[in-house]
C-alpha positions, 0 to 999 in steps of 0.5 A, a space after each residue: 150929281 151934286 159933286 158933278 154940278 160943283 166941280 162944272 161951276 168951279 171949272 167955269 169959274 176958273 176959265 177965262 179966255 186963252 191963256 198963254 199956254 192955250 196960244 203956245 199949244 195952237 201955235 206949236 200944234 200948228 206948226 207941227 202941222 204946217 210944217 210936216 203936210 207938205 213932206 207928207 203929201 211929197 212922200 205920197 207922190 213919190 209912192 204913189 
């Protein structure tokens, strides 16, 4: 329990905010999604 307690409060301390990467992994993530819904949804239509 004690070791637990430590490493939440050292993880707390360390996060602050977004850090780039955090942005460059939405963003690359959202593109992926973006990008590929509309040939999902085009491949559904023509299967259906």
């Amino acid at each position: 329990m004690n070791s637990r307690n430590e490493a939440v409060s050292h993880y707390d301390a360390g996060e602050q905010g977004f850090t780039t990467a955090d942005i460059l992994w939405s963003v690359g993530i959202w593109s992926v999604i973006l990008t590929l819904s509309p040939v999902i949804v085009f491949y559904m239509l023509l299967v259906a």
